[in-house]
BAZARO-796273 format. One record per residue (C-alpha): residue number from 1; chain; x, y, z. Coordinates in pm, 1 decimal. Example, Ala and Ser with C-alpha at 12.3 -4.5 7.8 and 13.67 -1.06 7.14 Angstrom:
<rs>
{pos 1	unit A	X 1230.0	Y -450.0	Z 780.0};
{pos 2	unit A	X 1367.0	Y -106.0	Z 714.0};
</rs>
This chain:
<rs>
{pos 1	unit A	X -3645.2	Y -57.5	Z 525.7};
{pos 2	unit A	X -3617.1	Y 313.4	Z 392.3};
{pos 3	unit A	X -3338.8	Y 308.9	Z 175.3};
{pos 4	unit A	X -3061.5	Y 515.8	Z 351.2};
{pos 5	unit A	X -2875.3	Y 615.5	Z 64.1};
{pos 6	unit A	X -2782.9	Y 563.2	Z -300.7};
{pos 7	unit A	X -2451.7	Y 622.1	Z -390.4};
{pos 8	unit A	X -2575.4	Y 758.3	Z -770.3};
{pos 9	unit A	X -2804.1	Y 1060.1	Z -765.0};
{pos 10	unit A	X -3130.9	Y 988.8	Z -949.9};
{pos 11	unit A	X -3169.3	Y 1337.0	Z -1079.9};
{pos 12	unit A	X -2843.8	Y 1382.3	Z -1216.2};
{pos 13	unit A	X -2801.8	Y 1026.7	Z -1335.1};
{pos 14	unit A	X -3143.6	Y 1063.5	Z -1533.4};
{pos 15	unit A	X -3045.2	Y 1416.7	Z -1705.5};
{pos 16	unit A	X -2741.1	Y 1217.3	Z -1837.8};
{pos 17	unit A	X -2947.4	Y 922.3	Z -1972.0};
{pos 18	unit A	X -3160.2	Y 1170.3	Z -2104.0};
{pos 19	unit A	X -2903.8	Y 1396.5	Z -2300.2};
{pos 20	unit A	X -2779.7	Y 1033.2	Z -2437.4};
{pos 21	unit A	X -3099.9	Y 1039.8	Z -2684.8};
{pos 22	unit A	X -3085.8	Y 1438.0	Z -2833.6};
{pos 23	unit A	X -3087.8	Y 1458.8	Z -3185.9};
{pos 24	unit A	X -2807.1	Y 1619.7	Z -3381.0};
{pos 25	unit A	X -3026.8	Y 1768.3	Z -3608.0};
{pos 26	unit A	X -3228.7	Y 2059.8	Z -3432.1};
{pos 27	unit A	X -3476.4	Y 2071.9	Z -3731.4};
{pos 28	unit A	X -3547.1	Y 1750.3	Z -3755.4};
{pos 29	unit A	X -3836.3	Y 1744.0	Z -3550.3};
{pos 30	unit A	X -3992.6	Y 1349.8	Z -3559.4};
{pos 31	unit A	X -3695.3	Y 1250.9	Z -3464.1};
{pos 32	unit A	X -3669.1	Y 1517.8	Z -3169.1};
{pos 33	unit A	X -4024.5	Y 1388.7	Z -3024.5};
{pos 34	unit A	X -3904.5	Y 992.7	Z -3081.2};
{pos 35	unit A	X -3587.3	Y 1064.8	Z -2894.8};
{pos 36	unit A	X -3802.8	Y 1237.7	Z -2615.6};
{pos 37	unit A	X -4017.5	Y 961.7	Z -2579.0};
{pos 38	unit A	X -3687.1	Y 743.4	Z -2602.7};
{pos 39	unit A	X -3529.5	Y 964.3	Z -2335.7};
{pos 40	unit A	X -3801.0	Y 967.7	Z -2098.1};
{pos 41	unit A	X -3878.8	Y 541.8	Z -2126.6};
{pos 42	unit A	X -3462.2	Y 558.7	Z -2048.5};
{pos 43	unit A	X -3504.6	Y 793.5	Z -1707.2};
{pos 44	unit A	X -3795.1	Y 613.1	Z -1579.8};
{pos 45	unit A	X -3578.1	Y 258.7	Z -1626.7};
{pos 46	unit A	X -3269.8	Y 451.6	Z -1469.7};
{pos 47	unit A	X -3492.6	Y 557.4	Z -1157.1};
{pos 48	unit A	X -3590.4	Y 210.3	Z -1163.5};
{pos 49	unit A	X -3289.6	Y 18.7	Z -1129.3};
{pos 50	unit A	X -3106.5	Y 261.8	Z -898.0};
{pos 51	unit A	X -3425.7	Y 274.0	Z -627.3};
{pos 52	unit A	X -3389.5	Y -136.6	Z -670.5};
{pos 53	unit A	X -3002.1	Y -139.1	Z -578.7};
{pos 54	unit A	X -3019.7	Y -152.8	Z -193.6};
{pos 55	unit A	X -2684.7	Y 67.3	Z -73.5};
{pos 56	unit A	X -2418.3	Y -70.3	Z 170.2};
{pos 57	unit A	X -2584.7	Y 56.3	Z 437.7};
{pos 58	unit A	X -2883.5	Y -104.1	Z 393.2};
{pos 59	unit A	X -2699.9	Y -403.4	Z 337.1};
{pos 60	unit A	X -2515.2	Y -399.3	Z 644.1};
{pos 61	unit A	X -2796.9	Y -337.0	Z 860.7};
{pos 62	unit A	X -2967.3	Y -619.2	Z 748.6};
{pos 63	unit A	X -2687.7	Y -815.2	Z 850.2};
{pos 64	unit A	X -2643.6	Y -700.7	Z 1178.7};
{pos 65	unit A	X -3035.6	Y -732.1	Z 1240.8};
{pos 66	unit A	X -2970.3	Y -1106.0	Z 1149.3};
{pos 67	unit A	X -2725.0	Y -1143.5	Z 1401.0};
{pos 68	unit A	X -2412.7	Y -1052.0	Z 1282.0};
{pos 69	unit A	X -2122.5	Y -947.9	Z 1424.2};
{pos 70	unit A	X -1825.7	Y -700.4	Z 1415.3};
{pos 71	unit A	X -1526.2	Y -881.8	Z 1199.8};
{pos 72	unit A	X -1227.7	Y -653.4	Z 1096.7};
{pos 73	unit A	X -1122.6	Y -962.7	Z 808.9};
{pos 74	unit A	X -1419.0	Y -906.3	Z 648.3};
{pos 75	unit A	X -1303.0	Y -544.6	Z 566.5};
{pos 76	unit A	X -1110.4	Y -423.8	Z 279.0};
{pos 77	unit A	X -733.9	Y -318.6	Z 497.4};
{pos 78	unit A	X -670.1	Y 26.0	Z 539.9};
{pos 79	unit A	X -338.3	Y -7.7	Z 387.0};
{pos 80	unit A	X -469.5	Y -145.6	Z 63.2};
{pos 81	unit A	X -573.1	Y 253.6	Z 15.8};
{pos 82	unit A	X -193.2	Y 299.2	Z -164.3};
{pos 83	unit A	X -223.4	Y 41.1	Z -386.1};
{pos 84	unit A	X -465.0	Y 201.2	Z -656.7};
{pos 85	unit A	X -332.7	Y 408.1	Z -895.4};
{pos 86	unit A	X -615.8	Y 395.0	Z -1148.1};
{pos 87	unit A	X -912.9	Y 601.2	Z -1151.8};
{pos 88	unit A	X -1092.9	Y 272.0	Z -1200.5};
{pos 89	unit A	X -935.6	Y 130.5	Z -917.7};
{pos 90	unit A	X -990.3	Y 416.5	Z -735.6};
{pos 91	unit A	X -1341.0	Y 436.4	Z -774.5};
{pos 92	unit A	X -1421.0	Y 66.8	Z -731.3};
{pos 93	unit A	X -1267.8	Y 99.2	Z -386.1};
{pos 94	unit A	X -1409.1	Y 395.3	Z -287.9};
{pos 95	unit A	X -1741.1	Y 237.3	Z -281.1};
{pos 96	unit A	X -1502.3	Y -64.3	Z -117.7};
{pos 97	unit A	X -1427.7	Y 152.4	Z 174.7};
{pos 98	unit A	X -1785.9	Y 344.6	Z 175.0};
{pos 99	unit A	X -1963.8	Y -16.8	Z 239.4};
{pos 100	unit A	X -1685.4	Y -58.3	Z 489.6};
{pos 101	unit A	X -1700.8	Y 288.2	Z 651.2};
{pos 102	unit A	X -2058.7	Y 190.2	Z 749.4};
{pos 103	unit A	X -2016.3	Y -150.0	Z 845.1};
{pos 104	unit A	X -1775.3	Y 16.1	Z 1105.3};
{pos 105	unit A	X -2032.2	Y 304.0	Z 1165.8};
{pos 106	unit A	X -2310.5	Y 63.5	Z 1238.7};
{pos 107	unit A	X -2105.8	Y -160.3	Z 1477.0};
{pos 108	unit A	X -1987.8	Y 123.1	Z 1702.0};
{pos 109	unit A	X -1681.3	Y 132.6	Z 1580.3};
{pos 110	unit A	X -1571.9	Y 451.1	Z 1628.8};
{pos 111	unit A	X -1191.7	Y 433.5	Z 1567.2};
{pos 112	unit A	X -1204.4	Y 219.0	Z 1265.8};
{pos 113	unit A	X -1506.8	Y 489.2	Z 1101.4};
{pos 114	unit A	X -1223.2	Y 718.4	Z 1143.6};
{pos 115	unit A	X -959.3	Y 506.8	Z 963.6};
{pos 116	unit A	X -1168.4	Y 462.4	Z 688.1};
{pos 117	unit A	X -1344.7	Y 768.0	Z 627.3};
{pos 118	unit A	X -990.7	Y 836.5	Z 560.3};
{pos 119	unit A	X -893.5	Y 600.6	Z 285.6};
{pos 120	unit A	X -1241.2	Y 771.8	Z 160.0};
{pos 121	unit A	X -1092.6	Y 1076.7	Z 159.1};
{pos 122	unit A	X -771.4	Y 985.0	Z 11.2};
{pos 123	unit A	X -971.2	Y 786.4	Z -304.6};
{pos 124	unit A	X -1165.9	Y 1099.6	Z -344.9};
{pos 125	unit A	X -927.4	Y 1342.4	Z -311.4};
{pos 126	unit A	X -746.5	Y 1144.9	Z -564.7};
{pos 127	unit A	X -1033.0	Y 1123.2	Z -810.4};
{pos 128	unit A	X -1051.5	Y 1524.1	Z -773.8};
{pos 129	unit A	X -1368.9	Y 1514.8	Z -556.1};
{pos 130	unit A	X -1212.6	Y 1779.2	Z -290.0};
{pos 131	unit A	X -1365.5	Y 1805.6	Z 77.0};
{pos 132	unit A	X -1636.7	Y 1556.7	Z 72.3};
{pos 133	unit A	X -1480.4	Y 1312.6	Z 287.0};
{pos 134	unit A	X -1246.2	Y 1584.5	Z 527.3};
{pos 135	unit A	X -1166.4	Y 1702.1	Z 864.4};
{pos 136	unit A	X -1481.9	Y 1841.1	Z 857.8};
{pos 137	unit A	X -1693.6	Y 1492.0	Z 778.4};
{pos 138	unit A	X -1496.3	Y 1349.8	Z 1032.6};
{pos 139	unit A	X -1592.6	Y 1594.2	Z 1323.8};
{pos 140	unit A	X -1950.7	Y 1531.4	Z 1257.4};
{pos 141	unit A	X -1924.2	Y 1186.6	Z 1250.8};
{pos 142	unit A	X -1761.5	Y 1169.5	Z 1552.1};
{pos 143	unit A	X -2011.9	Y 1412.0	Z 1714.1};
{pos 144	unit A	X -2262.7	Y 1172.5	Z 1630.3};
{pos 145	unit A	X -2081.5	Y 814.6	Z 1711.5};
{pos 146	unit A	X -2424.9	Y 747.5	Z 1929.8};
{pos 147	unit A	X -2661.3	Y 847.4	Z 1694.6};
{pos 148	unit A	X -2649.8	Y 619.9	Z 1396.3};
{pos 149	unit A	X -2944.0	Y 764.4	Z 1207.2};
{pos 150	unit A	X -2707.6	Y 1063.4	Z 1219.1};
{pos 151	unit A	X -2395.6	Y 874.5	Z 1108.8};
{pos 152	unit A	X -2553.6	Y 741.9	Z 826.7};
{pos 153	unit A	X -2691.3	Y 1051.2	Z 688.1};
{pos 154	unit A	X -2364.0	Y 1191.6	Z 697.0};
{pos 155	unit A	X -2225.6	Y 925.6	Z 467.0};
{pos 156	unit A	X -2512.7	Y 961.1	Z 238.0};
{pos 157	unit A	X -2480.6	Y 1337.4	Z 194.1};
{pos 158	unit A	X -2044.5	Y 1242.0	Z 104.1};
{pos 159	unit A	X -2166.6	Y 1027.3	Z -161.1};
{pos 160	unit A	X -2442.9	Y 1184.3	Z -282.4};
{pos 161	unit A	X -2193.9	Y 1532.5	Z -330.8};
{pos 162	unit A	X -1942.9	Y 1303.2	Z -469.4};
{pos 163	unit A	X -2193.3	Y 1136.3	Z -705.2};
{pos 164	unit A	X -2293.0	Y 1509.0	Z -861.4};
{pos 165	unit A	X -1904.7	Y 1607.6	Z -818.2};
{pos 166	unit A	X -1836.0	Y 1338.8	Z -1057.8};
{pos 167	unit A	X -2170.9	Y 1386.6	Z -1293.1};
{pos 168	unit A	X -2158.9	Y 1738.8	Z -1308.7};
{pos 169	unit A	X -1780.5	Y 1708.0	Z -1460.5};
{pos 170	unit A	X -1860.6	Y 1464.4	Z -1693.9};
{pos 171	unit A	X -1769.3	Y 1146.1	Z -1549.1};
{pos 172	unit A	X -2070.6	Y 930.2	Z -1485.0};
{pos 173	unit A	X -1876.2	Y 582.8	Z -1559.9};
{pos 174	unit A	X -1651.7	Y 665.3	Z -1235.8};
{pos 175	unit A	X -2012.9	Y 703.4	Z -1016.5};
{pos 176	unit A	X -2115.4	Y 408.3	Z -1175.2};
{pos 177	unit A	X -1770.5	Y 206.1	Z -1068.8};
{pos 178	unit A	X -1865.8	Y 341.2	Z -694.8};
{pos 179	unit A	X -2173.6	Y 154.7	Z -709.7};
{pos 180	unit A	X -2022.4	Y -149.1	Z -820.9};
{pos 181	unit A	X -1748.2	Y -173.4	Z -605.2};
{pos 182	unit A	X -2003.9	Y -85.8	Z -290.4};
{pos 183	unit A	X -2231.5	Y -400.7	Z -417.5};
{pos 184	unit A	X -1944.2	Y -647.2	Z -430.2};
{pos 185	unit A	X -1833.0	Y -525.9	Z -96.1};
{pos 186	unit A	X -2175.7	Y -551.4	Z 66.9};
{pos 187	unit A	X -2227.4	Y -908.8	Z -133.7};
{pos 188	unit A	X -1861.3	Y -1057.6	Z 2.0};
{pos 189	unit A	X -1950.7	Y -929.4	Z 368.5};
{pos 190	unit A	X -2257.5	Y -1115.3	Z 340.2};
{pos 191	unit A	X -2133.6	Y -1424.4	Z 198.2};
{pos 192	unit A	X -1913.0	Y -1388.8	Z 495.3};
{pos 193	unit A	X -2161.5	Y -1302.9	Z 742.9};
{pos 194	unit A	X -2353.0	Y -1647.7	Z 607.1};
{pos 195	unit A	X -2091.6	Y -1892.7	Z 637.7};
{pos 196	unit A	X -1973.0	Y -1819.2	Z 1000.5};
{pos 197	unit A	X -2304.7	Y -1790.0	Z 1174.1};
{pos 198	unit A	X -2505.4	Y -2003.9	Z 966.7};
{pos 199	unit A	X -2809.6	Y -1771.3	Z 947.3};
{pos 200	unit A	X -3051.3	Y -1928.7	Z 693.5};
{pos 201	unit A	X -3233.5	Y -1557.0	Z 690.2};
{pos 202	unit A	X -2866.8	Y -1458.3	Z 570.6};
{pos 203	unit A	X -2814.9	Y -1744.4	Z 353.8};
{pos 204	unit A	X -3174.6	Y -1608.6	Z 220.9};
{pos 205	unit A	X -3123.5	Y -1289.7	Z 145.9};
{pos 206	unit A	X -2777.9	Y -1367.7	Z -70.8};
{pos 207	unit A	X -2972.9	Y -1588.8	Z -322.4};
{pos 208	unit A	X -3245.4	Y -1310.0	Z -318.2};
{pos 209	unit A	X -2972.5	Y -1042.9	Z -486.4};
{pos 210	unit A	X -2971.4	Y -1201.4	Z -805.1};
{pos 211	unit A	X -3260.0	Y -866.0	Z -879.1};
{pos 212	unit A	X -3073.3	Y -633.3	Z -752.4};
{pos 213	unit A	X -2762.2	Y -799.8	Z -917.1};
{pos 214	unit A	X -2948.7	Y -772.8	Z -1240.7};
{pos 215	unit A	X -3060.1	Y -421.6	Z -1208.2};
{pos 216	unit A	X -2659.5	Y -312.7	Z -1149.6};
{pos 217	unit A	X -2592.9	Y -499.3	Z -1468.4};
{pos 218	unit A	X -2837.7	Y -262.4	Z -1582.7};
{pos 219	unit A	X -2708.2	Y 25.9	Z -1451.2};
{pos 220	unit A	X -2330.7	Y -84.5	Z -1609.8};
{pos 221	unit A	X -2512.3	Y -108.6	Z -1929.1};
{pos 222	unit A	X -2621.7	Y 184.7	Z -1991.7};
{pos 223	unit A	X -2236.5	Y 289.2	Z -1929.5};
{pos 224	unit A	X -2026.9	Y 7.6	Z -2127.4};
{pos 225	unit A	X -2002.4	Y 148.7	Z -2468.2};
{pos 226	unit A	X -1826.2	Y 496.4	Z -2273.1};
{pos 227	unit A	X -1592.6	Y 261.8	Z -2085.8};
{pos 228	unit A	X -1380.9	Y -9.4	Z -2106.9};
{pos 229	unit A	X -1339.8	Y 12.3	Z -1753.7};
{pos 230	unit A	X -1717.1	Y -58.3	Z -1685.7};
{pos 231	unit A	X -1725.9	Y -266.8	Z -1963.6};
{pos 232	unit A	X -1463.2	Y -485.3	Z -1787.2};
{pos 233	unit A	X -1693.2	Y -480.7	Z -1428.4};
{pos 234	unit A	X -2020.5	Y -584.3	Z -1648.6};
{pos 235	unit A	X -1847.7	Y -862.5	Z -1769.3};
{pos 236	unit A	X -1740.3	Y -1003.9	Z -1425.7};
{pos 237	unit A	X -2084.6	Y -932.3	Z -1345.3};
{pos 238	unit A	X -2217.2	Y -1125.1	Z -1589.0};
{pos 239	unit A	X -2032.5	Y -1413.5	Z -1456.3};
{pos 240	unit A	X -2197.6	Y -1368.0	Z -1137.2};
{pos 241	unit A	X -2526.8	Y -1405.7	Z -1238.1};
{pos 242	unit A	X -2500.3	Y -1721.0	Z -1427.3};
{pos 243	unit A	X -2365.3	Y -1856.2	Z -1064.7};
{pos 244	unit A	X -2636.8	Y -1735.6	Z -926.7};
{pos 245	unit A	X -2869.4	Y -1854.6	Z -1172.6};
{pos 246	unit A	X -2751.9	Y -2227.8	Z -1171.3};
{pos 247	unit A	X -2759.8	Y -2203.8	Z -732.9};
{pos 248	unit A	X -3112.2	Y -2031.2	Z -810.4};
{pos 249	unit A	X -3264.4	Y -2272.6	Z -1027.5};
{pos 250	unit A	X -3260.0	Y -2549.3	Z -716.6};
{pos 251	unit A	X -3301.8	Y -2374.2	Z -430.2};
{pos 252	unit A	X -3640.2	Y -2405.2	Z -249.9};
{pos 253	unit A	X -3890.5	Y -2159.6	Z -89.1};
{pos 254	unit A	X -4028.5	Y -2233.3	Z 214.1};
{pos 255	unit A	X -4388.1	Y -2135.8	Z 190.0};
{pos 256	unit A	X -4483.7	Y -2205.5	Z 545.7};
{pos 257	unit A	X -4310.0	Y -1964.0	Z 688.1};
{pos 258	unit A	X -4438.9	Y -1592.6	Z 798.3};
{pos 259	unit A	X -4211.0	Y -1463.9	Z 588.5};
{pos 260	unit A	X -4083.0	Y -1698.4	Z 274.8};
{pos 261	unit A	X -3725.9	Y -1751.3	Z 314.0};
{pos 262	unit A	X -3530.1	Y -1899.1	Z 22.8};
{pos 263	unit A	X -3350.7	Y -2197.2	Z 127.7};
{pos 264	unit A	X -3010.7	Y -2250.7	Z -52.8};
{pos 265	unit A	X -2776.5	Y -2562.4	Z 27.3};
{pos 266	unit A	X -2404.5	Y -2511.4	Z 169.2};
{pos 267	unit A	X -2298.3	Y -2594.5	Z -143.5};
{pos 268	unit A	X -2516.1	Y -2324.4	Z -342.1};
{pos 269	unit A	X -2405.2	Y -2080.8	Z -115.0};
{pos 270	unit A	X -2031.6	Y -2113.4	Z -149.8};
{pos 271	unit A	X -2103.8	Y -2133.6	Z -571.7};
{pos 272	unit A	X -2179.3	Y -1761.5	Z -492.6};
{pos 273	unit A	X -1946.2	Y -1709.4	Z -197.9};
{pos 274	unit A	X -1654.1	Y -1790.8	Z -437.2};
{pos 275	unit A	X -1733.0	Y -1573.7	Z -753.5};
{pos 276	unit A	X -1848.4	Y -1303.7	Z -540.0};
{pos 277	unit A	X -1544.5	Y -1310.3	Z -335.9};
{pos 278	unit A	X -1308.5	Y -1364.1	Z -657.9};
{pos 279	unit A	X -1467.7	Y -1038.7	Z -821.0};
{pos 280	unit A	X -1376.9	Y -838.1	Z -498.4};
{pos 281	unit A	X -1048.1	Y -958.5	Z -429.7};
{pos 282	unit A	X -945.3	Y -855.7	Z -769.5};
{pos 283	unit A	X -1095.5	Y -525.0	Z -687.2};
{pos 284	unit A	X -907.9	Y -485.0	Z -342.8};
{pos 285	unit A	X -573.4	Y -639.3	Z -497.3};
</rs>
């Protein structure tokens, strides 16, 4: 499936890596065309790991392909949207509600996209990203409720102006947080998704994010030693993937079928279900 969207801008995201290996000494020139080489190995990993961290969206529509449908408890509540007063909390759940804006979109439901285009607006507003996620965005989704290649654009373009909003003025760990918190949110709905309609494609899929899992702890990497913030979110991250490297380690591939599915027990499957979940309720809180 195309990707639909990526909530970090490649471009912007690589000049930052980028500008993270300049020397300090202008004269020194060796150590100008080691950093360049050093800077350019750094964009092509960034471009690397961002193009291999499906979005929400993408997400979503996998699950709804497999059968899923609409649940309103698998959502973040609207409500929540007053509880965070950090700009770490803020981010995380703006890429909360953006996963949940287009679970909503994608299941035709129109009222709900409204609610929580919203709390995306609020978060952002909050965060200083002005008129990305306004009266405005919310006309043109509407317009388009029966066109969801339309829909989804539309929440791209917010995040993608939010993304170089928030690179542009120097605050790529807050972009980064927005991925996170979108991942989680996609992962939990999943998890989700898996144990009430007992989809083994579902089931599949989950143990097949440990890449993408390990390409966001990438991703929070290259951010960790410019905040503690991030630094916190790695760590929990880290924690996932050792869960999903013990479920990993046993579950079998079923190399019969037209296309292999990973076959994970009940048991492996709520290993991940429960971490997962744990990391995003302490997100949402």
């Amino acid at each position: 499936m195309k990707k639909a969207f990526n909530y970090i801008s490649i471009f912007s995201f690589t000049l930052l890596i980028s500008s993270c290996g300049s020397s300090a000494d202008d004269g020194d020139i060796v150590s100008n065309d080691t950093s360049a080489v050093k800077s350019e190995q750094r964009s092509s990993q960034a471009k690397t790991v961002l193009n291999s961290i499906p979005s929400p969206v993408e997400t979503v529509a996998l699950l709804k392909s497999a059968g899923a449908k609409y649940n309103a408890q698998y959502l973040n509540p609207i409500e929540n949207v007053s509880k965070y007063s950090t700009a770490a909390a803020k981010a995380l759940n703006l890429g909360v509600y953006g996963c949940d804006l287009s679970f909503t979109s994608i299941f035709d439901q129109t009222q709900e996209s409204m609610l929580y285009l919203r709390c995306a607006n609020t978060l952002s507003n909050e965060l200083g990203i002005m008129g990305v996620f306004d009266e405005n965005t919310s006309a043109r989704l509407e317009a388009n409720q029966n066109d969801k290649d339309s829909l989804l654009s539309i929440i791209s373009q917010s995040f993608f102006t939010a993304d170089t909003y928030l690179n542009n003025n120097g605050q790529p760990g807050i972009s980064t947080l927005i991925v996170a918190g979108g991942w989680i949110e996609g992962l939990s709905i999943a998890t989700k998704v898996a144990a009430d309609t007992k989809k083994e494609e579902v089931a599949s899929q989950i143990i097949q994010q440990k890449k993408s899992l390990e390409n966001l702890i990438t991703l929070l990497e290259l951010q960790a030693a410019e905040s503690d913030d991030v630094k916190k979110m790695l760590a929990q991250l880290l924690d996932l993937k050792k869960v999903f490297e013990a479920a990993g380690a046993t579950a079998a591939t079923d190399s019969t079928a037209t296309n292999q599915v990973v076959k994970i027990t009940p048991e492996q499957l709520k290993l991940i279900s429960d971490k997962a979940n744990e990391i995003r309720n302490k997100i949402i809180k």
